[in-house]
mmJSON file of the N, C-alpha and C atoms, coordinates in Angstrom:
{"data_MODEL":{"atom_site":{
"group_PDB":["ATOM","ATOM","ATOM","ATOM","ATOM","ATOM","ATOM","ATOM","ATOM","ATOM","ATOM","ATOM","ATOM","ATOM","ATOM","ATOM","ATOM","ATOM","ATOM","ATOM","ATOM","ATOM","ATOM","ATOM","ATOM","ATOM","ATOM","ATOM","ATOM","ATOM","ATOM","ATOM","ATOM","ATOM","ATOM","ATOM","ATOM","ATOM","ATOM","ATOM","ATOM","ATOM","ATOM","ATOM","ATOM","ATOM","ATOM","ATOM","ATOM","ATOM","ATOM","ATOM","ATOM","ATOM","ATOM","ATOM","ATOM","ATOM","ATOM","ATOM","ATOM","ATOM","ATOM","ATOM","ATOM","ATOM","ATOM","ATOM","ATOM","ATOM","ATOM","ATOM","ATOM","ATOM","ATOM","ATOM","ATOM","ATOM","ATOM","ATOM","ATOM","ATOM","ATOM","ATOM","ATOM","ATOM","ATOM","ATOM","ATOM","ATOM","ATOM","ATOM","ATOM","ATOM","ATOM","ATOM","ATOM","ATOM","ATOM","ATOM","ATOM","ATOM","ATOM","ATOM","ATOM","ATOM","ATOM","ATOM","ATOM","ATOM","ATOM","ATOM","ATOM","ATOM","ATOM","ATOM","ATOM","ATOM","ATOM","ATOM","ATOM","ATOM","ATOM","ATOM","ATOM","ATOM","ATOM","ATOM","ATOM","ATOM","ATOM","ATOM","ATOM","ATOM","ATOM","ATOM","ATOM","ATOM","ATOM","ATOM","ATOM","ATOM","ATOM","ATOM","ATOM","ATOM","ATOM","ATOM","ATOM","ATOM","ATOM","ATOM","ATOM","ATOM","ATOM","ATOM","ATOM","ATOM","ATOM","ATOM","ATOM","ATOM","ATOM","ATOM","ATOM","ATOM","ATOM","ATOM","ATOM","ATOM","ATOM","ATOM","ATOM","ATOM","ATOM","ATOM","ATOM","ATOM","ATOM","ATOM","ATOM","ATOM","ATOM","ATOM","ATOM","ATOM","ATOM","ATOM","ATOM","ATOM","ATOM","ATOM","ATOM","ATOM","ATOM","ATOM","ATOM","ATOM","ATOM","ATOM","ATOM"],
"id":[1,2,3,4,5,6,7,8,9,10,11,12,13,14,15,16,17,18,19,20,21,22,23,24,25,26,27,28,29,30,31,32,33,34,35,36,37,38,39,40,41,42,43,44,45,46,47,48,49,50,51,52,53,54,55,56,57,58,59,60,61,62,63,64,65,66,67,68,69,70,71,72,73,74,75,76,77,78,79,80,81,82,83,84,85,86,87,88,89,90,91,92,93,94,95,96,97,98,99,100,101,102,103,104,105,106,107,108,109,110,111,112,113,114,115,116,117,118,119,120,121,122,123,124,125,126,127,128,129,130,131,132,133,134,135,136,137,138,139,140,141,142,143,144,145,146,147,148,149,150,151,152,153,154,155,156,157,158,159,160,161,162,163,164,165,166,167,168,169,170,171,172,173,174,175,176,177,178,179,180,181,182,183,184,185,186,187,188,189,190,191,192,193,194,195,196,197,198,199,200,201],
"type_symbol":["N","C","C","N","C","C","N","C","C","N","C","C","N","C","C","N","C","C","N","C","C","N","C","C","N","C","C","N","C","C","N","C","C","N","C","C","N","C","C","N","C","C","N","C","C","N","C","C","N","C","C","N","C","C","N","C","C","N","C","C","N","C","C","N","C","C","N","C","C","N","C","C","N","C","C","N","C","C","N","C","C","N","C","C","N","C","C","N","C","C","N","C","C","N","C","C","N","C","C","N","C","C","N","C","C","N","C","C","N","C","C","N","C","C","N","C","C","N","C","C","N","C","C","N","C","C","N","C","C","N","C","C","N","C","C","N","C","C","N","C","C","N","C","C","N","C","C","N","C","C","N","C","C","N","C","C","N","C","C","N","C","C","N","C","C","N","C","C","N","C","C","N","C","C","N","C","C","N","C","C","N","C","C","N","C","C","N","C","C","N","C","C","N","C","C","N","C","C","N","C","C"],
"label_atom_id":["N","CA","C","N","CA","C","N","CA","C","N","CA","C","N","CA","C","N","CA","C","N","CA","C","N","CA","C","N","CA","C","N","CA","C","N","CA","C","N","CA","C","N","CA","C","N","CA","C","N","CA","C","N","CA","C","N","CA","C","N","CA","C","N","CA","C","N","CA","C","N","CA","C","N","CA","C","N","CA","C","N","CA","C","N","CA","C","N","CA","C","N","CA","C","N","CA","C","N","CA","C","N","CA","C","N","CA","C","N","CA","C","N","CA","C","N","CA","C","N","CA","C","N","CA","C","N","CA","C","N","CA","C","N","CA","C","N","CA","C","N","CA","C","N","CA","C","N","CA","C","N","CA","C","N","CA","C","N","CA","C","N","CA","C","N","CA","C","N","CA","C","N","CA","C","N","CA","C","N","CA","C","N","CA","C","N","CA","C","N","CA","C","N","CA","C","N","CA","C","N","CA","C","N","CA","C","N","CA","C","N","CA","C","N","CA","C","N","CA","C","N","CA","C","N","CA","C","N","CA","C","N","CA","C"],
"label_alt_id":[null,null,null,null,null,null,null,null,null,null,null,null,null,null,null,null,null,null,null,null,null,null,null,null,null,null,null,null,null,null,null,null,null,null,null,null,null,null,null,null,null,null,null,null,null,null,null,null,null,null,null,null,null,null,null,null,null,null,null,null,null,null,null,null,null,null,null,null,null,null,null,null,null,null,null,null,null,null,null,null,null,null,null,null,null,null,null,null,null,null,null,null,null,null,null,null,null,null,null,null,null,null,null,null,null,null,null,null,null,null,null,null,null,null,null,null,null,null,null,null,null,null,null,null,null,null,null,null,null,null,null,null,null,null,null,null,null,null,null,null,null,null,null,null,null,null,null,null,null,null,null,null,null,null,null,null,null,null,null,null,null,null,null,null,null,null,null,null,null,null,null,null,null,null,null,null,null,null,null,null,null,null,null,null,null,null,null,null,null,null,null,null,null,null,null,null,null,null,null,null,null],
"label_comp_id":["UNK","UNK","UNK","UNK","UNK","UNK","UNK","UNK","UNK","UNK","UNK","UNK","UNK","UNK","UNK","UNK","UNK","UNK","UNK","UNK","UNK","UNK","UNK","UNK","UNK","UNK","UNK","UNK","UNK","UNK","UNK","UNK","UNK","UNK","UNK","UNK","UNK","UNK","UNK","UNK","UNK","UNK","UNK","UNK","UNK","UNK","UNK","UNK","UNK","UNK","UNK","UNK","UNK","UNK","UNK","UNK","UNK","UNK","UNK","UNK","UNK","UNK","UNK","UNK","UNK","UNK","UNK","UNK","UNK","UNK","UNK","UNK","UNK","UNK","UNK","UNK","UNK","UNK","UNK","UNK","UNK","UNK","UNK","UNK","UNK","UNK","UNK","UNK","UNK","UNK","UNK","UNK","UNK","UNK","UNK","UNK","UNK","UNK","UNK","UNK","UNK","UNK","UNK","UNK","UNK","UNK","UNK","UNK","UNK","UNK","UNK","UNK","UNK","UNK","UNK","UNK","UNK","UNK","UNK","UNK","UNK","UNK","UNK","UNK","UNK","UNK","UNK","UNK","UNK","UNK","UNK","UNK","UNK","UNK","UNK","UNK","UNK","UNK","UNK","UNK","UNK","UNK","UNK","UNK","UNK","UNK","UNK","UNK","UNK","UNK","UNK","UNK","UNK","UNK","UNK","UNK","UNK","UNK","UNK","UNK","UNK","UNK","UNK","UNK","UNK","UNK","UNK","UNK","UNK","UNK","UNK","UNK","UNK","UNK","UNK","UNK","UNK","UNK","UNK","UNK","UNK","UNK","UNK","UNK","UNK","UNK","UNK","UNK","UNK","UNK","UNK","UNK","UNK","UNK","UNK","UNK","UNK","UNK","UNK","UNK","UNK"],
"label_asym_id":["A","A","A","A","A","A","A","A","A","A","A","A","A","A","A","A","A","A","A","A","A","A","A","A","A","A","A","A","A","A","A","A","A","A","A","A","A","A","A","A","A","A","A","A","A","A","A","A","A","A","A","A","A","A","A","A","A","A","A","A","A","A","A","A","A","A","A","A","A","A","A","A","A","A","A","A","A","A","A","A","A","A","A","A","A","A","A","A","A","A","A","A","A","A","A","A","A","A","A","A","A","A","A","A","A","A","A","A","A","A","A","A","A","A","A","A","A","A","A","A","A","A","A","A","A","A","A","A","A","A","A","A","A","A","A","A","A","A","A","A","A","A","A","A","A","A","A","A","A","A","A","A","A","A","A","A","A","A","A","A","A","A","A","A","A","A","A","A","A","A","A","A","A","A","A","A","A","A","A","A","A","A","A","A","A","A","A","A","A","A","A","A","A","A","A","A","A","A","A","A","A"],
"label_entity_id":["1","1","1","1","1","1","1","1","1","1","1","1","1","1","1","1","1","1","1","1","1","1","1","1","1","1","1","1","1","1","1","1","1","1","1","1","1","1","1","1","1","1","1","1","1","1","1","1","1","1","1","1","1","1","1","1","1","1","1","1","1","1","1","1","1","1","1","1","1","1","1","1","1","1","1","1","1","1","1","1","1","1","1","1","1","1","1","1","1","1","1","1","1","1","1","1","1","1","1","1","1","1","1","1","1","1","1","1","1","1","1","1","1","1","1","1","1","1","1","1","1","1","1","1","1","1","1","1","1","1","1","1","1","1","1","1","1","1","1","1","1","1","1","1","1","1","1","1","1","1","1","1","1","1","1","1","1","1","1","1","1","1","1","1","1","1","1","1","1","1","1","1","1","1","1","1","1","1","1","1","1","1","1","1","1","1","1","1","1","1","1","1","1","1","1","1","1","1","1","1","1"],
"label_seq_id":[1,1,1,2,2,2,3,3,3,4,4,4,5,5,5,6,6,6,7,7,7,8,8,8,9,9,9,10,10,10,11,11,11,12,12,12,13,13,13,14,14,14,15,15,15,16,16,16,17,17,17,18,18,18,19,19,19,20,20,20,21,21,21,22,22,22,23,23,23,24,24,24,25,25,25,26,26,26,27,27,27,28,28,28,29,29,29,30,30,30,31,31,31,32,32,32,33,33,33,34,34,34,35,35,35,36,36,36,37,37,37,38,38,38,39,39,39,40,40,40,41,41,41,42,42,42,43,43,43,44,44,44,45,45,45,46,46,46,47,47,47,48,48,48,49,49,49,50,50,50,51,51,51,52,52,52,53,53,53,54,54,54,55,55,55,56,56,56,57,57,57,58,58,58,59,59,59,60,60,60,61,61,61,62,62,62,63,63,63,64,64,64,65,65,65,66,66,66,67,67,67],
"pdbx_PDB_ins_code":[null,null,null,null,null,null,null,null,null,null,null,null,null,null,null,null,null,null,null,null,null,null,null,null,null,null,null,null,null,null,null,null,null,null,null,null,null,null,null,null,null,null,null,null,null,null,null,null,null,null,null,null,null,null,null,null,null,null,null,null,null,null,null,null,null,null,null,null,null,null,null,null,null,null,null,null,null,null,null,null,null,null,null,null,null,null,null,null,null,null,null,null,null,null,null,null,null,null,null,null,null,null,null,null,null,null,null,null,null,null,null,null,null,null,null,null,null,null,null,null,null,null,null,null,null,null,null,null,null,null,null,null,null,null,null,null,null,null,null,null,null,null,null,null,null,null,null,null,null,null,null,null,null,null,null,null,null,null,null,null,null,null,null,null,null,null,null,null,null,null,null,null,null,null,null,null,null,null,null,null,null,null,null,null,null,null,null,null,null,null,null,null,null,null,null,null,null,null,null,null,null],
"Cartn_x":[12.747,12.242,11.668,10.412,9.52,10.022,10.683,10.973,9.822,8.755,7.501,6.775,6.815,6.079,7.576,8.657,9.703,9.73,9.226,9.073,7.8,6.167,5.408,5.392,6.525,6.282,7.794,8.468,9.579,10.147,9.225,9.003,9.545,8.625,9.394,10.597,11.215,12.473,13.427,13.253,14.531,15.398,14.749,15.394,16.41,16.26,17.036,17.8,17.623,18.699,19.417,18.94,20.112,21.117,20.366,21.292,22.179,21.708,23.07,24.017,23.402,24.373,24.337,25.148,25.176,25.528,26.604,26.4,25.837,24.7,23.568,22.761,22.826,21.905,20.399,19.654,18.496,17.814,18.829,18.718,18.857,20.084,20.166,18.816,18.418,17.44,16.096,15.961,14.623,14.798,16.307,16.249,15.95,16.418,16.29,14.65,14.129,12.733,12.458,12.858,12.809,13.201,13.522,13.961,15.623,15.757,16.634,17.484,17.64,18.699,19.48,18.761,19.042,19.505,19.358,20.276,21.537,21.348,22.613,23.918,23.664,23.881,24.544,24.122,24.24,25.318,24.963,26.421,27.025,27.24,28.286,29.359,28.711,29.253,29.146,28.919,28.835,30.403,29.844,31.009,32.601,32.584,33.76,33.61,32.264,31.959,31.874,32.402,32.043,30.207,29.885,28.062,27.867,28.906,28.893,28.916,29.86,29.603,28.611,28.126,26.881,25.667,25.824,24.177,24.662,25.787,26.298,26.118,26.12,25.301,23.912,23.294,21.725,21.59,21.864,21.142,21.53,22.714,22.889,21.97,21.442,20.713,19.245,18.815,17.879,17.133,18.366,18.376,18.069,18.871,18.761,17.204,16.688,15.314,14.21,14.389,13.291,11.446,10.886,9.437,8.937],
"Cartn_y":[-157.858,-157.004,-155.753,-155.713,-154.743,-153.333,-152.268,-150.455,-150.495,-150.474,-149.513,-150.469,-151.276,-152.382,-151.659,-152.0,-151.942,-150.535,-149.078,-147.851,-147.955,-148.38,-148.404,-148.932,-150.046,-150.908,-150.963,-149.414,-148.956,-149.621,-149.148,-149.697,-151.163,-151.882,-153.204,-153.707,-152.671,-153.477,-152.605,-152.133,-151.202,-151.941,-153.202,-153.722,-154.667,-155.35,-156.514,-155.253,-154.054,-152.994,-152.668,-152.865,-152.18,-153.969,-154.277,-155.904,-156.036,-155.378,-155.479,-154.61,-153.56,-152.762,-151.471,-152.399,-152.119,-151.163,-150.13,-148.537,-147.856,-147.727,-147.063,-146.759,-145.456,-145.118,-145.314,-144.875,-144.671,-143.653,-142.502,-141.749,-141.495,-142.063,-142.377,-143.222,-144.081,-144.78,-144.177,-143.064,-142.446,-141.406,-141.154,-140.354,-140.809,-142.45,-143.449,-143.157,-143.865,-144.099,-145.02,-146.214,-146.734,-146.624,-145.304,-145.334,-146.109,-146.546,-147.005,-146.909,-145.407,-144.614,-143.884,-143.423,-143.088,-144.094,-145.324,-146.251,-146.426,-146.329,-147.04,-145.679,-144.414,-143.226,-143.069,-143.552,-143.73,-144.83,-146.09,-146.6,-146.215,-145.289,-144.825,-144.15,-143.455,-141.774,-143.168,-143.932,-144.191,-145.273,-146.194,-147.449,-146.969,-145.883,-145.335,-146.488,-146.682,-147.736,-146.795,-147.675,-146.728,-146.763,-146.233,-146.308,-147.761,-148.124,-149.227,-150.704,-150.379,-151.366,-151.588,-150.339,-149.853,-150.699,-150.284,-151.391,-153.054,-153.432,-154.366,-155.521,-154.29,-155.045,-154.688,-153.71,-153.977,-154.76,-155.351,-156.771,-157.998,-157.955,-159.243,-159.074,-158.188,-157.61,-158.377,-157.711,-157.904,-159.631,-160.421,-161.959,-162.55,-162.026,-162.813,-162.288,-161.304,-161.171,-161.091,-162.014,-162.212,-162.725,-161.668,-162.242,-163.309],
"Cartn_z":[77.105,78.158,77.508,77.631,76.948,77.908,77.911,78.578,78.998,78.207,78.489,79.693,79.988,80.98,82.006,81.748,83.189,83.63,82.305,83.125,83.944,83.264,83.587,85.632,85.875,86.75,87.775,87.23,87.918,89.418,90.545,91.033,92.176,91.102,91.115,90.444,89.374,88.914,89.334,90.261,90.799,91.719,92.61,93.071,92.313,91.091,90.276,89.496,89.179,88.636,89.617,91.326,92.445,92.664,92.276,92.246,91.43,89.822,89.061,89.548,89.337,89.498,90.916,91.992,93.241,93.555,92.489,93.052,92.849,92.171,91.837,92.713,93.213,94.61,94.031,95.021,95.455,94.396,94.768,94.336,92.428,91.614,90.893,90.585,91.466,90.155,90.294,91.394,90.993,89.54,89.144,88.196,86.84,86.996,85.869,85.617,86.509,86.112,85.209,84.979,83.813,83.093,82.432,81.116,81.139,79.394,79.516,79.218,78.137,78.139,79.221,80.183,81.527,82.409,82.202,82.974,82.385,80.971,80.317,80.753,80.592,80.888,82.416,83.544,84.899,85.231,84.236,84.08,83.537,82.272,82.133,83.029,83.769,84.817,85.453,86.539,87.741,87.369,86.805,86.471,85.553,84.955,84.004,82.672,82.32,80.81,79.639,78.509,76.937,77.226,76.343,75.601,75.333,74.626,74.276,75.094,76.403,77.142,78.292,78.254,79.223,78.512,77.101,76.275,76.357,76.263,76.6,77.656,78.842,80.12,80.237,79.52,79.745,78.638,78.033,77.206,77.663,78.556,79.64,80.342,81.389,81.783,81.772,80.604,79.949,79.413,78.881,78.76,79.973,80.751,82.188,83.059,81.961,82.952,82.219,81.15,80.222,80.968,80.308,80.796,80.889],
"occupancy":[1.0,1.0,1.0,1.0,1.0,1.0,1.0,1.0,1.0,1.0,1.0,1.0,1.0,1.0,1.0,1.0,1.0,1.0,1.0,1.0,1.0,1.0,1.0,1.0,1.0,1.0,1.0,1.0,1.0,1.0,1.0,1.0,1.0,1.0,1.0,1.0,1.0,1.0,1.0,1.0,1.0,1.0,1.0,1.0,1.0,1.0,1.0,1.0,1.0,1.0,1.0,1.0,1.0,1.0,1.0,1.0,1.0,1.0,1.0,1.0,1.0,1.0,1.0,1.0,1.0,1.0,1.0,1.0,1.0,1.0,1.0,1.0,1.0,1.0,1.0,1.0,1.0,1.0,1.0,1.0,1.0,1.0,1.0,1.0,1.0,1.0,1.0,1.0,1.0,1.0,1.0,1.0,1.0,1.0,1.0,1.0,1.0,1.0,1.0,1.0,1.0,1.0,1.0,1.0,1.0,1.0,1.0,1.0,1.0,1.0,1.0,1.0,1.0,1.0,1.0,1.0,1.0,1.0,1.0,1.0,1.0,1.0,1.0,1.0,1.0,1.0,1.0,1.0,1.0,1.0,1.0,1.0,1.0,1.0,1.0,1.0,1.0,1.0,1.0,1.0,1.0,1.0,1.0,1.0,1.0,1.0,1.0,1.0,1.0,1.0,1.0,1.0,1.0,1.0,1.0,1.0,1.0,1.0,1.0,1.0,1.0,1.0,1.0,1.0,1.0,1.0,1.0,1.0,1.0,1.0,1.0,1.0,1.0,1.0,1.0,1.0,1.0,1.0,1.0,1.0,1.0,1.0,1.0,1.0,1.0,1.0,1.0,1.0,1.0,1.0,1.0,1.0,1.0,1.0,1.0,1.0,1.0,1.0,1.0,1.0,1.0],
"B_iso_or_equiv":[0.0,0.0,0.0,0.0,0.0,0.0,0.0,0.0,0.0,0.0,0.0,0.0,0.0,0.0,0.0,0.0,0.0,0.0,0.0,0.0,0.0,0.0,0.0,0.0,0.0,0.0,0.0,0.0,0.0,0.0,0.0,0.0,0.0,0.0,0.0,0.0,0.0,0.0,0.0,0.0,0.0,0.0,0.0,0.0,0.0,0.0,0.0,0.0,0.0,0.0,0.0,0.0,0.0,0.0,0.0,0.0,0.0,0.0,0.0,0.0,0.0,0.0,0.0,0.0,0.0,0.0,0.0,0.0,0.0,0.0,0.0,0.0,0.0,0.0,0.0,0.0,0.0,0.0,0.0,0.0,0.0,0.0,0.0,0.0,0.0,0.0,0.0,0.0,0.0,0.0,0.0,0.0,0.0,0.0,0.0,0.0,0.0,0.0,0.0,0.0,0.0,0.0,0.0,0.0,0.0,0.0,0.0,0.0,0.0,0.0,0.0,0.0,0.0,0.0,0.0,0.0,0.0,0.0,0.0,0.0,0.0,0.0,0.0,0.0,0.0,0.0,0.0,0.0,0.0,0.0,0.0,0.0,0.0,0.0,0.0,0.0,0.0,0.0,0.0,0.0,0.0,0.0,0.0,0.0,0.0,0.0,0.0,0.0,0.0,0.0,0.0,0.0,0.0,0.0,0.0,0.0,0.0,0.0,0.0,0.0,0.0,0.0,0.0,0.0,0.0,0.0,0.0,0.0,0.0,0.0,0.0,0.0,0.0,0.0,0.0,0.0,0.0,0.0,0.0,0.0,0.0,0.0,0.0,0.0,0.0,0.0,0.0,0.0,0.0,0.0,0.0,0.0,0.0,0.0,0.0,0.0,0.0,0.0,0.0,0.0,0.0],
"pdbx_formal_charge":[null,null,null,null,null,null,null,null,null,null,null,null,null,null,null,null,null,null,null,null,null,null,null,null,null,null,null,null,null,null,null,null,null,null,null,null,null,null,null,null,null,null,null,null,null,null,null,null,null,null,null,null,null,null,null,null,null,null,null,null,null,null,null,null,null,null,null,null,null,null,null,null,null,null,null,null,null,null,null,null,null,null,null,null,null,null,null,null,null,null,null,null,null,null,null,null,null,null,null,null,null,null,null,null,null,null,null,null,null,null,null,null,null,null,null,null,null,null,null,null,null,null,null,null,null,null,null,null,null,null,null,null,null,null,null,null,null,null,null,null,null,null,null,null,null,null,null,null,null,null,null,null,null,null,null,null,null,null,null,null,null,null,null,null,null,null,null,null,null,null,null,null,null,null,null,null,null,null,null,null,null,null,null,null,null,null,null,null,null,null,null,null,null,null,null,null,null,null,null,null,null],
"auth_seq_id":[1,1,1,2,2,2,3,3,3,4,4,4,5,5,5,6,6,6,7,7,7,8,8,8,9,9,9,10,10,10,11,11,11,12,12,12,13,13,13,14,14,14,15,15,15,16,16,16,17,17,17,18,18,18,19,19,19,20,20,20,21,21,21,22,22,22,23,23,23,24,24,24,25,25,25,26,26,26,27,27,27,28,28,28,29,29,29,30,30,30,31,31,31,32,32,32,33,33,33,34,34,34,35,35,35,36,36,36,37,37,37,38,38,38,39,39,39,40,40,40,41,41,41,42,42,42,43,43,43,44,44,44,45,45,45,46,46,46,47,47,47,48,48,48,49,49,49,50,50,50,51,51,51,52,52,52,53,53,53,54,54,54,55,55,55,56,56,56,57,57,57,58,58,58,59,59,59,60,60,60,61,61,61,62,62,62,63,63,63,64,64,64,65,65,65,66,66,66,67,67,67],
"auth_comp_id":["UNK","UNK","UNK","UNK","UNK","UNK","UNK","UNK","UNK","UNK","UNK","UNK","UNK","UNK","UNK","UNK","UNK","UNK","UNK","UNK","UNK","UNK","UNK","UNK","UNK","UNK","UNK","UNK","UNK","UNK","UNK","UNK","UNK","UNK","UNK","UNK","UNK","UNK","UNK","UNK","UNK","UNK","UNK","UNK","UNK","UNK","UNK","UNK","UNK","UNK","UNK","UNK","UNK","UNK","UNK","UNK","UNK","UNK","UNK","UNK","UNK","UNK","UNK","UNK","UNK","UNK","UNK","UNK","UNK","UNK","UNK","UNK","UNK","UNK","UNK","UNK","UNK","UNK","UNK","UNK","UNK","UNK","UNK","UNK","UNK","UNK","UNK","UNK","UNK","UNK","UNK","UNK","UNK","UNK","UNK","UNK","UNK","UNK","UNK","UNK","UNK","UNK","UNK","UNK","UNK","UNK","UNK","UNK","UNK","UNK","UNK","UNK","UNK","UNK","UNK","UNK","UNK","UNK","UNK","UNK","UNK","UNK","UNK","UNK","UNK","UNK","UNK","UNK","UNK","UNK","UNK","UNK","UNK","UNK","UNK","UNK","UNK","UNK","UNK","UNK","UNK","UNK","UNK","UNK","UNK","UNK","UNK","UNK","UNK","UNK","UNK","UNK","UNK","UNK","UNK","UNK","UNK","UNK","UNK","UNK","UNK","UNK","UNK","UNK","UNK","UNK","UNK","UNK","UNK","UNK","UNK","UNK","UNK","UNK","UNK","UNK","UNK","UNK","UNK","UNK","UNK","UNK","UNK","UNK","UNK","UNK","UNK","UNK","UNK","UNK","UNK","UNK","UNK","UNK","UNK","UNK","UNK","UNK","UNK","UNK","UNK"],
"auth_asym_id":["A","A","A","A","A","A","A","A","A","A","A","A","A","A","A","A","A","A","A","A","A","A","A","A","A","A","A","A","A","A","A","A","A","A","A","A","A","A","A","A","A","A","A","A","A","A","A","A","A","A","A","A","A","A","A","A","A","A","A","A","A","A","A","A","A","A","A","A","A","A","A","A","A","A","A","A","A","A","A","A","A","A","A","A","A","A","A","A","A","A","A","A","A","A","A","A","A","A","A","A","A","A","A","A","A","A","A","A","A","A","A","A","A","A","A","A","A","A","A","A","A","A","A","A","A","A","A","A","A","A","A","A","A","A","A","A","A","A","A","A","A","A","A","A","A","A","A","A","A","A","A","A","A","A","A","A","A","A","A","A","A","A","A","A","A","A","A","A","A","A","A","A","A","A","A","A","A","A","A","A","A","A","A","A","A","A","A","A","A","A","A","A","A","A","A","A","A","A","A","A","A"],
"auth_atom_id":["N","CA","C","N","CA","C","N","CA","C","N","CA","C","N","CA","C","N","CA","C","N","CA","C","N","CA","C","N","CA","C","N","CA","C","N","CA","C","N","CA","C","N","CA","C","N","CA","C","N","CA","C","N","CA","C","N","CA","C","N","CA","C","N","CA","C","N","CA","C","N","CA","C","N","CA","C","N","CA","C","N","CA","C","N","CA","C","N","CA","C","N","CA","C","N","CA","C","N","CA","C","N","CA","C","N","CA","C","N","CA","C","N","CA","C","N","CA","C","N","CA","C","N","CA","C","N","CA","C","N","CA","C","N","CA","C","N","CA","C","N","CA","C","N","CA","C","N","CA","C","N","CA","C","N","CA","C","N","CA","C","N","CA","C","N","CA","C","N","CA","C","N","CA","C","N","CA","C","N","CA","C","N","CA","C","N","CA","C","N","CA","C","N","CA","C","N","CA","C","N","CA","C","N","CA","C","N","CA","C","N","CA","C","N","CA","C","N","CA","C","N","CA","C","N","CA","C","N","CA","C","N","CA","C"],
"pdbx_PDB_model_num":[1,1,1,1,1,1,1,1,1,1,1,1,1,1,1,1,1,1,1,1,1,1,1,1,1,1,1,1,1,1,1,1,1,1,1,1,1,1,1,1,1,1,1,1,1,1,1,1,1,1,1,1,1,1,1,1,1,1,1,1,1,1,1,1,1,1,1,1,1,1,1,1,1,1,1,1,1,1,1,1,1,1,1,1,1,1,1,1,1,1,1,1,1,1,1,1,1,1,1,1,1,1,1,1,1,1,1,1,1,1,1,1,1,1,1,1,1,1,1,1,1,1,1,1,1,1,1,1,1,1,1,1,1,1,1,1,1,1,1,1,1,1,1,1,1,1,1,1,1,1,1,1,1,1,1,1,1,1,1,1,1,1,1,1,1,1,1,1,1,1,1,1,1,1,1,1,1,1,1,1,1,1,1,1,1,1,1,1,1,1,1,1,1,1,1,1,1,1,1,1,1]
}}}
């Protein structure tokens, strides 16, 4: 999963990011914007995850939404 295509196209992948991860407001993911340090970050604070298990699930994430 290319960042720069999923910030570019925000948007549309906000819905399969409010799917993973279902407490992530609205609001939260206008702050994301794509980026994907800022998601991994949002799960951290939102879910109580290390750094580590936050990149963890964005590369499950990520496999499961291969182009």
């Amino acid at each position: 999963m290319n960042w720069d295509i999923v910030e570019g196209n925000w948007k549309q992948f906000k819905g399969m990011v409010k799917a993973e991860w279902g407490k992530l407001t609205d609001d939260h993911l206008d702050v994301i914007a794509g980026k994907r340090d800022a998601l991994a970050g949002r799960i951290q604070e939102i879910y109580g995850t290390t750094k580590e298990e936050a990149e963890e699930q964005i590369k499950k994430f990520e496999e499961r939404n291969k182009d």
